[in-house]
SEKOL-886975 format. One line per 2 residues: number of its first residue (from 1); their letters; for each residue x, y, z of C-alpha. Coordinates in Angstrom, 3 decimals, padded with zeros to 6 digits. Example, Ala and Ser with C-alpha at 12.3 -4.5 7.8 and 13.67 -1.06 7.14 Angstrom:
% SEKOL-886975
1> AS> 012.300,-004.500,007.800 | 013.670,-001.060,007.140 .
% end
This chain:
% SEKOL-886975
1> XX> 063.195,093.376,125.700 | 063.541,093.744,121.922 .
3> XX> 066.011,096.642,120.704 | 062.970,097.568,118.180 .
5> XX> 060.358,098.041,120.843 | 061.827,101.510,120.867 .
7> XX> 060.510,102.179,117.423 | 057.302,100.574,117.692 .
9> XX> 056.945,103.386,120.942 | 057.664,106.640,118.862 .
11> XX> 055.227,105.274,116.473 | 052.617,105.159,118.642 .
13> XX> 053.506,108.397,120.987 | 054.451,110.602,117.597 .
15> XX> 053.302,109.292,114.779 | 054.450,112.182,112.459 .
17> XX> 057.593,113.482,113.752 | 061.149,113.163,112.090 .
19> XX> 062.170,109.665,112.374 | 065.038,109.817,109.423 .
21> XX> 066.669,112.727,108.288 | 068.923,112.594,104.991 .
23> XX> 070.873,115.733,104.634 | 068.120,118.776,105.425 .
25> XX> 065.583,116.871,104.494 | 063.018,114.725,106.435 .
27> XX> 062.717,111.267,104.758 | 061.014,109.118,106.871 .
29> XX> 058.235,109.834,109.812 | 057.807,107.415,113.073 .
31> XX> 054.935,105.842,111.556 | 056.353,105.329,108.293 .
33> XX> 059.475,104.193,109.114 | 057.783,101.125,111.549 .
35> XX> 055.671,100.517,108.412 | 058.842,099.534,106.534 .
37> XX> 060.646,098.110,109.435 | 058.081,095.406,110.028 .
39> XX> 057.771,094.949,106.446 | 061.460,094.462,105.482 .
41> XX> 061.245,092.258,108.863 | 058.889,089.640,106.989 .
43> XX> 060.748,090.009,103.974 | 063.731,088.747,105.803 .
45> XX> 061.953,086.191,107.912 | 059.919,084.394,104.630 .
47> XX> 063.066,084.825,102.823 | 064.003,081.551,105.090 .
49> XX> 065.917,083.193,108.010 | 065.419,081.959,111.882 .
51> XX> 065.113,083.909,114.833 | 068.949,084.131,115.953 .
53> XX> 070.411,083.741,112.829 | 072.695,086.337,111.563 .
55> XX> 072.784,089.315,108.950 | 075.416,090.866,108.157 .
57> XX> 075.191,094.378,107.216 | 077.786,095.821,105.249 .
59> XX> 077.111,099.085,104.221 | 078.570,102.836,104.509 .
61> XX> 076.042,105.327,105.877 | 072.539,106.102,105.163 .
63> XX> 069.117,105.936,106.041 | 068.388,102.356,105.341 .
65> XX> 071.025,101.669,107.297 | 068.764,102.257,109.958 .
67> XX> 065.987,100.907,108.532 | 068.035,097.372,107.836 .
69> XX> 069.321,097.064,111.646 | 066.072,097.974,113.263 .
71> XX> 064.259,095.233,110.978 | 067.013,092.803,112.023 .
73> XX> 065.880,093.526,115.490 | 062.720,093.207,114.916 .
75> XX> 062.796,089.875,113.111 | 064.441,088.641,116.928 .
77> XX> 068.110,088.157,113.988 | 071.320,088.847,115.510 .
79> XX> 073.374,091.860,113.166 | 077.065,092.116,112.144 .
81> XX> 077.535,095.189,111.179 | 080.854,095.184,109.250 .
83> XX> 083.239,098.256,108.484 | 082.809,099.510,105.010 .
85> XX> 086.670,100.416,105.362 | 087.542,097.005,105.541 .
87> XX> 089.669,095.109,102.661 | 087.700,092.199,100.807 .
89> XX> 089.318,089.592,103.061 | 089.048,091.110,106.179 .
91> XX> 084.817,091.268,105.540 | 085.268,087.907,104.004 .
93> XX> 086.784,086.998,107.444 | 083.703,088.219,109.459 .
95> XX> 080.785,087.086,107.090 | 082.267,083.598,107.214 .
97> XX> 083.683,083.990,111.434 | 079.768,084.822,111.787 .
99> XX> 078.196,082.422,110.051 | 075.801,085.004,108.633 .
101> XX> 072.984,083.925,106.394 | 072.613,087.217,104.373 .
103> XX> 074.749,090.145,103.873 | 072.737,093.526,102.663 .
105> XX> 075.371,096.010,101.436 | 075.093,099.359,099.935 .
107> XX> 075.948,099.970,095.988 | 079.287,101.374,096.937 .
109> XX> 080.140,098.148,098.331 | 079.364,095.862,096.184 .
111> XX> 083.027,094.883,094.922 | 084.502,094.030,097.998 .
113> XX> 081.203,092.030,099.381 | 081.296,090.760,095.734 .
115> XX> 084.692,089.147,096.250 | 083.903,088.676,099.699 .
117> XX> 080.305,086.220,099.984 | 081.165,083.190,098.376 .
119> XX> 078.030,081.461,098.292 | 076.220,083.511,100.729 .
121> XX> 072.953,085.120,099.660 | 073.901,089.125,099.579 .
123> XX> 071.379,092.140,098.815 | 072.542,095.087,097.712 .
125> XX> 070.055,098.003,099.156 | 067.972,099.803,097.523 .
127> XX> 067.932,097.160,094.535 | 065.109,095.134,092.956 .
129> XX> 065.825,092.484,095.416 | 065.810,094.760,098.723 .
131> XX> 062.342,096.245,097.137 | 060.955,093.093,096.701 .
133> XX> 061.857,092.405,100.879 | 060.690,095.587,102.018 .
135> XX> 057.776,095.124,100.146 | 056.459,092.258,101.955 .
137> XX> 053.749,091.760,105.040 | 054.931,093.112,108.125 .
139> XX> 055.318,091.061,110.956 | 054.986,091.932,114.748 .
141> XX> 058.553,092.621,116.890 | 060.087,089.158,117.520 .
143> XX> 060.149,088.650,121.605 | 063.687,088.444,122.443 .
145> XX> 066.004,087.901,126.023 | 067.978,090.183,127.421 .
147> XX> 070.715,087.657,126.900 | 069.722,087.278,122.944 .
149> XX> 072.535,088.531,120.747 | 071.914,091.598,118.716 .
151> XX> 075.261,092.811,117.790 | 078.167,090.996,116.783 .
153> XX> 080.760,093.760,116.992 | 084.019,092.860,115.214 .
155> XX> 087.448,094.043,117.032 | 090.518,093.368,115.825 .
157> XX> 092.729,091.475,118.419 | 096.603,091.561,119.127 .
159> XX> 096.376,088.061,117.294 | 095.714,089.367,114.089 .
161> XX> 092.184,088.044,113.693 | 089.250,089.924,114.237 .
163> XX> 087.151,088.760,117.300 | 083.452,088.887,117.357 .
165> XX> 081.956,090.999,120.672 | 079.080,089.088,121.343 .
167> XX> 076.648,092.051,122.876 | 073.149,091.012,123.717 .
169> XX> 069.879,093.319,123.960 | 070.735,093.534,128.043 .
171> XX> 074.312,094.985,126.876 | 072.799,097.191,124.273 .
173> XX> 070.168,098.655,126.735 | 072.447,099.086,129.394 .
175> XX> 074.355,101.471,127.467 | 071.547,103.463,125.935 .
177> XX> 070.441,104.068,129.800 | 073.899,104.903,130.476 .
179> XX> 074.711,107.528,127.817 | 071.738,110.064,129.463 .
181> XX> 073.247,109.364,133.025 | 076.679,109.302,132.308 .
183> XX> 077.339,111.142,129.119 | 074.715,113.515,128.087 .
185> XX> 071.442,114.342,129.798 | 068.033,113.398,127.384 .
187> XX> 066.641,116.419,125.288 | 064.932,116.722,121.874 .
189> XX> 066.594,116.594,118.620 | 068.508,114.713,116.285 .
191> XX> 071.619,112.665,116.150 | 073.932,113.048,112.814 .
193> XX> 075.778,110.080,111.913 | 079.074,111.606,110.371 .
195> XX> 080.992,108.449,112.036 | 080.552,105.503,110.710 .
197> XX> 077.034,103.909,111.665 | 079.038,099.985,111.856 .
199> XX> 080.595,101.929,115.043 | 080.358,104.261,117.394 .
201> XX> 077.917,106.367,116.169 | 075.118,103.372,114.927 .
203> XX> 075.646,102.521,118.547 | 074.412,105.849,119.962 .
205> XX> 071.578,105.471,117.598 | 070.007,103.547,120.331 .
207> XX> 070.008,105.953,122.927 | 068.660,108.553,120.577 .
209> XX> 065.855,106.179,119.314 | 064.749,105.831,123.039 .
211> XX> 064.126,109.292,123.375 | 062.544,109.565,119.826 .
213> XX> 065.298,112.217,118.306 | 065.374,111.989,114.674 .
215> XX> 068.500,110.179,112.953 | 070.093,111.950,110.538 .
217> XX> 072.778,111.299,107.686 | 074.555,113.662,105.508 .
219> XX> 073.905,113.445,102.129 | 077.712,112.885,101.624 .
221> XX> 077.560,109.433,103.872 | 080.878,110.948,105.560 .
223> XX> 082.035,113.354,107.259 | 082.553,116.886,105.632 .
225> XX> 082.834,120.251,107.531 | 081.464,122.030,105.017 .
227> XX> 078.483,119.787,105.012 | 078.178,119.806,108.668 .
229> XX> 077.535,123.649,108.962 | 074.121,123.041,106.879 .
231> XX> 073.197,120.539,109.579 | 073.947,122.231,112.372 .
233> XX> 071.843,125.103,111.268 | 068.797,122.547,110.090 .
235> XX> 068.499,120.459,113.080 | 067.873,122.208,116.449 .
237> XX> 069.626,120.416,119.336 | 072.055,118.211,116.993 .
239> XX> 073.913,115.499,118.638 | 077.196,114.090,116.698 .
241> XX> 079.526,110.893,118.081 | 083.059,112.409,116.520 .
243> XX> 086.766,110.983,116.534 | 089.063,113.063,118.037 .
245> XX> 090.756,113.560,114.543 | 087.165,114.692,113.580 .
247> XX> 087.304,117.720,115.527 | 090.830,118.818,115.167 .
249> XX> 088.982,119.096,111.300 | 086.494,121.106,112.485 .
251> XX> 088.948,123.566,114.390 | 091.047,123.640,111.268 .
253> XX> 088.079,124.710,109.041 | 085.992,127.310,111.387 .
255> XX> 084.237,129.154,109.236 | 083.230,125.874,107.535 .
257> XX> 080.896,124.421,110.210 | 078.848,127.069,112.190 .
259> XX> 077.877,125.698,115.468 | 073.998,126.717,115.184 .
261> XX> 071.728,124.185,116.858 | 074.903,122.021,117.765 .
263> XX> 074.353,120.936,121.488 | 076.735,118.022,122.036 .
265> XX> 079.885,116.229,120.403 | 080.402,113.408,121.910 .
267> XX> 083.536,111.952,121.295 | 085.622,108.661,122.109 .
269> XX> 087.573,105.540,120.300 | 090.677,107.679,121.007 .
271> XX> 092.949,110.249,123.780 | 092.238,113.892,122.996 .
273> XX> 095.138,116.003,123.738 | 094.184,118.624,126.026 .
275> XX> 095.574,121.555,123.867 | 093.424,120.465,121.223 .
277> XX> 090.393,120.177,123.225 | 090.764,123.320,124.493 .
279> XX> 091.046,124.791,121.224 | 087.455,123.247,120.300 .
281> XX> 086.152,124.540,123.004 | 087.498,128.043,122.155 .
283> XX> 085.899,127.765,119.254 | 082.698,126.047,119.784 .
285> XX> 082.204,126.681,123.579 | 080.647,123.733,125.918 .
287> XX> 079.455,121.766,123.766 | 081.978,118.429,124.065 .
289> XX> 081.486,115.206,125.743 | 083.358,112.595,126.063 .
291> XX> 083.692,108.447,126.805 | 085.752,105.762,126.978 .
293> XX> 084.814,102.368,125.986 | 085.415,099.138,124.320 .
295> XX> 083.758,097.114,121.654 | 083.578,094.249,124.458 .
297> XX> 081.802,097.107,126.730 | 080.468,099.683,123.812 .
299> XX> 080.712,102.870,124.910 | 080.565,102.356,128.731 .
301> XX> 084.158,102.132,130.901 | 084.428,105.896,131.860 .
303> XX> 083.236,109.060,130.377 | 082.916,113.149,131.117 .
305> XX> 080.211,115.622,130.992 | 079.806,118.750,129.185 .
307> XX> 079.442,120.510,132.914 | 082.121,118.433,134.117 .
309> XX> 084.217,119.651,131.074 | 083.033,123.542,131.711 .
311> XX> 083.750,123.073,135.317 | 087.516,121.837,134.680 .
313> XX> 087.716,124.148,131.905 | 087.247,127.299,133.859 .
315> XX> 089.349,125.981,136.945 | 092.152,125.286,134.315 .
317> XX> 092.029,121.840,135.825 | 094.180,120.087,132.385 .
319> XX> 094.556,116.776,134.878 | 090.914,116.615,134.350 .
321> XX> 090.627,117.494,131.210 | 093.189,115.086,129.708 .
323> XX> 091.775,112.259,131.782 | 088.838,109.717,130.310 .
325> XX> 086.142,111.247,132.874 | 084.755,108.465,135.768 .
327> XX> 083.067,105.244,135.968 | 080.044,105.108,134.151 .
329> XX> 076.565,104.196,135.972 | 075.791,100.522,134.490 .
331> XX> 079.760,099.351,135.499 | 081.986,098.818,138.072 .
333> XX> 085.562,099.365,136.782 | 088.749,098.667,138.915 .
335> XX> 092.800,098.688,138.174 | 094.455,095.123,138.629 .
337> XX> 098.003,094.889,140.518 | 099.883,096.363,137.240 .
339> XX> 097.327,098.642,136.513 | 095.412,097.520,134.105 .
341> XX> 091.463,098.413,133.377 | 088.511,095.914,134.362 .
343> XX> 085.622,096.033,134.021 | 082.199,094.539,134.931 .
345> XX> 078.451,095.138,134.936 | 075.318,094.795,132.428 .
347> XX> 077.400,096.346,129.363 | 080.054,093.854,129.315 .
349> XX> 079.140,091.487,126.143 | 078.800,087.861,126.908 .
351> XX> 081.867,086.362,125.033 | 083.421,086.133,121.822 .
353> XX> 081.411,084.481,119.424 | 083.147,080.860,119.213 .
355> XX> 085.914,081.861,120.820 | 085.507,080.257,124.599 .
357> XX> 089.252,080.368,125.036 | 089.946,084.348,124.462 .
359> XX> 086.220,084.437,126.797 | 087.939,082.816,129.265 .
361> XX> 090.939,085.264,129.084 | 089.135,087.986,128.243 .
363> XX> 086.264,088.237,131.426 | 088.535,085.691,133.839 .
365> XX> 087.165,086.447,137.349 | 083.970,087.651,136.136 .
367> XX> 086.066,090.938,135.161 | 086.360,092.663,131.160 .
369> XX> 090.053,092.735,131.228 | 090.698,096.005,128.652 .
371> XX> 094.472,095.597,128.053 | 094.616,098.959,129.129 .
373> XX> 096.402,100.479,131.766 | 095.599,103.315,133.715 .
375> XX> 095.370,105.402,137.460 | 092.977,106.779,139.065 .
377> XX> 093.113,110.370,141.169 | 091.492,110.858,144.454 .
379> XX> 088.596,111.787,142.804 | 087.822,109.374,140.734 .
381> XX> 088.955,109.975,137.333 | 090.695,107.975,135.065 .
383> XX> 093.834,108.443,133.255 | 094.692,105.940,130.533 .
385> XX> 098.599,105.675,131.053 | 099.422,102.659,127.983 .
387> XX> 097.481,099.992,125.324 | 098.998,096.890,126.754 .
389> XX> 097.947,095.301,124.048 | 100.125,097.795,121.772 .
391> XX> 096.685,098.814,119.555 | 097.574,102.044,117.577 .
393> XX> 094.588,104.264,117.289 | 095.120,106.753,114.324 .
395> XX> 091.985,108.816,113.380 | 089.587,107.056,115.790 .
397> XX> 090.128,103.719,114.596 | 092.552,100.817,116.188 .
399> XX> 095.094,099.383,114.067 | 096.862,095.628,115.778 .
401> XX> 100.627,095.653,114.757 | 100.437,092.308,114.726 .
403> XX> 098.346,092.308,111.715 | 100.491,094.623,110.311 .
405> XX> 103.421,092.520,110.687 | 102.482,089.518,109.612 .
407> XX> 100.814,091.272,106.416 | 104.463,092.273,105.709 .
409> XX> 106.327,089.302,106.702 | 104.771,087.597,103.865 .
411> XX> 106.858,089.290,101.646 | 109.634,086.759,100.769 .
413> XX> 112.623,089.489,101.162 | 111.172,090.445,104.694 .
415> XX> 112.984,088.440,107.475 | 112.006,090.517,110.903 .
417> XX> 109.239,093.796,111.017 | 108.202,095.334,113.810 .
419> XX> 104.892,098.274,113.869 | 104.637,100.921,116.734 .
421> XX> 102.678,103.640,116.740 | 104.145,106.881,116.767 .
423> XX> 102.764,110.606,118.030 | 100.625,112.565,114.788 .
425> XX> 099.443,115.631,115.527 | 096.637,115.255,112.588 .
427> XX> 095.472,111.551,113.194 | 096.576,110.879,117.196 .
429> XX> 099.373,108.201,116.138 | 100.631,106.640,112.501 .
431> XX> 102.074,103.583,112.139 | 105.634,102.999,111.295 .
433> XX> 107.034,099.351,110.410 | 110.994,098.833,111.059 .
435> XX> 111.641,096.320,108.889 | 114.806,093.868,108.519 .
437> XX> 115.356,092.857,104.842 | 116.437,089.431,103.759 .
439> XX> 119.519,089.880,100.962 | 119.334,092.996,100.173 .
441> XX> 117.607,096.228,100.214 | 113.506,096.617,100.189 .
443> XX> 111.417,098.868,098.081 | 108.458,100.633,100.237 .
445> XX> 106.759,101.061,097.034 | 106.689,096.705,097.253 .
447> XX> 105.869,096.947,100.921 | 102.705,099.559,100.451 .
449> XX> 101.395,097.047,097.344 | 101.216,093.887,099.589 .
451> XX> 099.666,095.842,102.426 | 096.604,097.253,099.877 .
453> XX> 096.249,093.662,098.575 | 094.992,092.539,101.992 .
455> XX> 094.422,095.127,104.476 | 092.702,097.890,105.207 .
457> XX> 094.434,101.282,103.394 | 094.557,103.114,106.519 .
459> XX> 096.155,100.327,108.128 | 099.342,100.065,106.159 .
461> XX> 102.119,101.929,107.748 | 103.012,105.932,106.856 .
463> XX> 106.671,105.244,107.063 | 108.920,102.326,106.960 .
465> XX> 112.126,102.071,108.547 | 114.631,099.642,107.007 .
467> XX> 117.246,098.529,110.028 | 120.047,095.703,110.116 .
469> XX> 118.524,094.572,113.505 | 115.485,094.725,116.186 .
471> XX> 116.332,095.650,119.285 | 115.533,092.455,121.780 .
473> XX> 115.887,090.936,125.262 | 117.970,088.053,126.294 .
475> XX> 114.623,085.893,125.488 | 114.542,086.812,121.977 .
477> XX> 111.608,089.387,122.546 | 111.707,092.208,120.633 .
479> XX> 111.572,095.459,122.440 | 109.377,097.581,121.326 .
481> XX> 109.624,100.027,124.043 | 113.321,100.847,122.372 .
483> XX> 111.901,101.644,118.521 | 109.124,103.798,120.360 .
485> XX> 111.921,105.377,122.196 | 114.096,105.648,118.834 .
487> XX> 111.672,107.683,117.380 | 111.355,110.128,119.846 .
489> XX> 114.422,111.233,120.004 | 114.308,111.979,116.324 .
491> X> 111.133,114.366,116.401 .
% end
């Protein structure tokens, strides 16, 4: 079943209710919006795309945002939605990995896709060119499989590359069902995207656009406390995907974002320390959720109530609350012999696009192997333990040393860096380089300019620490567990 059926339905069931929301204001009906779905669906179809080929969406938040990945659906195209935090080459890296035929991107990005397309076709939304395709006949919702591809999701790997998630409509459904079992039971309302929509939060749009709740962005595009408050108070029964880092903002700003119709924040791509989860809930009572999941599984491994989170909450259960909740309903998850995370069931992508040899490593024995490690409790919940893969997750988002380092060893005067991750209070872990300099000493200044000239900003390392030698094992591996170690005993 096509993703876009979903829209087609609320058309039909509730033709007038809020379908987009932009700030406090309704912008967009059901009707209307699957008027200009299936219009900027035959604009992209006689444009010369094909049923599977790919579009890759490059944009930071807004309401055409959801009108552009609904119409991809609907055309039966495949979408790659692409970080807007990204540096020019990385998004070079996945329009070209992809093989996209057409990149849409918002005004604000139109430097880095600019330096980024090469001679790929790319529409900026909103301009003469986007009017011209959303002007055109609509079309009817493409049939597609449930093994079609619908998202490419780009995650970085431990190789430095960026892999493409292959996730079909199956996947995609699987989680939507899964999120009102597992996460948070259906009501009406309205979702805010204050995350980015490339991410988590564009991929809870689908569960939301099941159940017909409107889909709202702040006028900022971001995330702003301030801002928040407004929409809280606007939109009864608000649902918002959050980072952890998001809500230690929140706490630190309290008078700044009145609960109001808040009923759930969901949130997930990184641990939440328990003291700081019970200070959100001190300040904004029951109304957190939480999951644990992978791009190559989106959303679905574990995840935790908001009665589950009341219940542990009021037993003072903290071995609860610091754990990532229990298996999910659409996946079977199990530890291997050194503890690491599988995974299987209908949420598990299919592969990495052209990639059959990290598929084959990735889901050997019909199993999502995570690279994480965890335990389970006798009763069933999960606690992640370590990253295997050493991923650094500051502010929500993962960050591969390996990228890191070999963004650094570039620099001629660099002969050995290694990147950990290191304990923030503000942003869950910052990265710190230890770097070994070839004749002579090292500016960071130097080190900061080659990381912003071609890597993401919030990549590049907080501190660097300039050392005559890495630590390392009798096979020449260097030990990582040492630096990590290193810095602890200086905090």
């Amino acid at each position: 079943m096509n993703l876009a059926t979903h829209l087609r339905r609320n058309a039909l069931r509730d033709p007038g209710g809020a379908a987009l929301g932009f700030g406090t204001r309704v912008v967009s009906d059901w009707a209307t919006m699957a008027r200009d779905v299936a219009a900027l669906a035959g604009g992209l179809l006689s444009s010369g795309l094909k049923p599977g080929d790919r579009v890759a969406l490059v944009a930071t938040n807004s309401p055409d945002y959801a009108r552009a990945l609904y119409a991809i659906w609907h055309a039966g195209l495949a979408a790659v939605p692409v970080n807007a935090k990204l540096h020019a080459k990385e998004i070079a890296y996945c329009i070209a990995h992809s093989e996209s035929s057409l990149v849409l991107h918002s005004n604000d990005m139109a430097g880095p896709v600019g330096e980024a397309v090469g001679q790929i076709r790319a529409v900026e939304i909103g301009s003469g060119e986007w009017r011209r395709l959303a002007g055109s006949d609509p079309v009817d919702t493409a049939p597609a499989g449930a093994d079609d591809l619908a998202w490419l999701f780009y995650t970085s790997g431990t190789t430095g590359r960026p892999k493409g998630a292959m996730l079909s409509h199956r996947n995609l459904l699987a989680m939507a069902t899964s999120y009102f079992i597992d996460i948070d039971p259906p009501a009406p309302g309205a979702i805010v995207h204050a995350a980015p929509m490339s991410h988590g939060s564009g991929l809870y749009m689908l569960p939301m656009m099941a159940i017909g709740n409107a889909q709202v962005v702040p006028e900022s595009g971001h995330f702003d406390p301030a801002e928040l408050g407004a929409l809280f108070a606007r939109w009864p029964a608000t649902t918002m995907f959050a980072a952890p880092t998001m809500i230690k903002r929140l706490v630190a700003h309290p008078g700044s974002a009145d609960p109001g119709g808040l009923r759930t924040i969901v949130y997930g791509g990184a641990p939440m320390y328990v003291a700081d989860l019970k200070a959100a809930i001190g300040l904004y009572g029951f109304r957190f959720a939480q999951l644990y999941g992978q791009g190559e599984t989106p959303m679905t491994i574990t995840g935790m109530t908001r009665a589950t989170m009341e219940t542990a909450y009021r037993a003072g259960d903290d071995a609860v609350l610091g754990s990532a909740g229990t298996p999910q309903s659409v996946v079977e998850v199990r530890l291997a012999e050194d503890g690491e995370v599988l995974v299987r069931g209908d949420s598990v992508m299919k592969g990495y696009w052209r990639d059959p040899a990290a598929s084959a490593r990735a889901l050997a024995g019909g199993w999502l192997h995570t690279g994480d490690i965890g335990a389970f409790d006798a009763r069933g919940f999960l606690t992640l333990k370590d990253r295997s893969k050493d991923v650094i997750i500051s502010g929500g988002s993962n960050i591969y040393p390996r990228e890191v380092e070999e963004t650094l060893q570039a620099h001629p005067r660099v002969a050995e860096v290694s990147v950990i991750g290191v304990p923030d209070a503000e942003w869950g872990e910052s990265v710190v380089a230890f770097v070994v300099a070839r004749d002579g000493q090292l500016d960071a200044k130097e080190l900061d300019a080659l990381c912003l000239s071609s890597i993401a900003r919030f990549k590049r390392p907080k501190e660097y620490r300039f050392v005559e030698a890495l630590p390392k094992n009798a096979y020449g591996k260097i030990l990582k567990t040492e630096l990590r170690a290193r810095m602890a005993t200086e905090k």
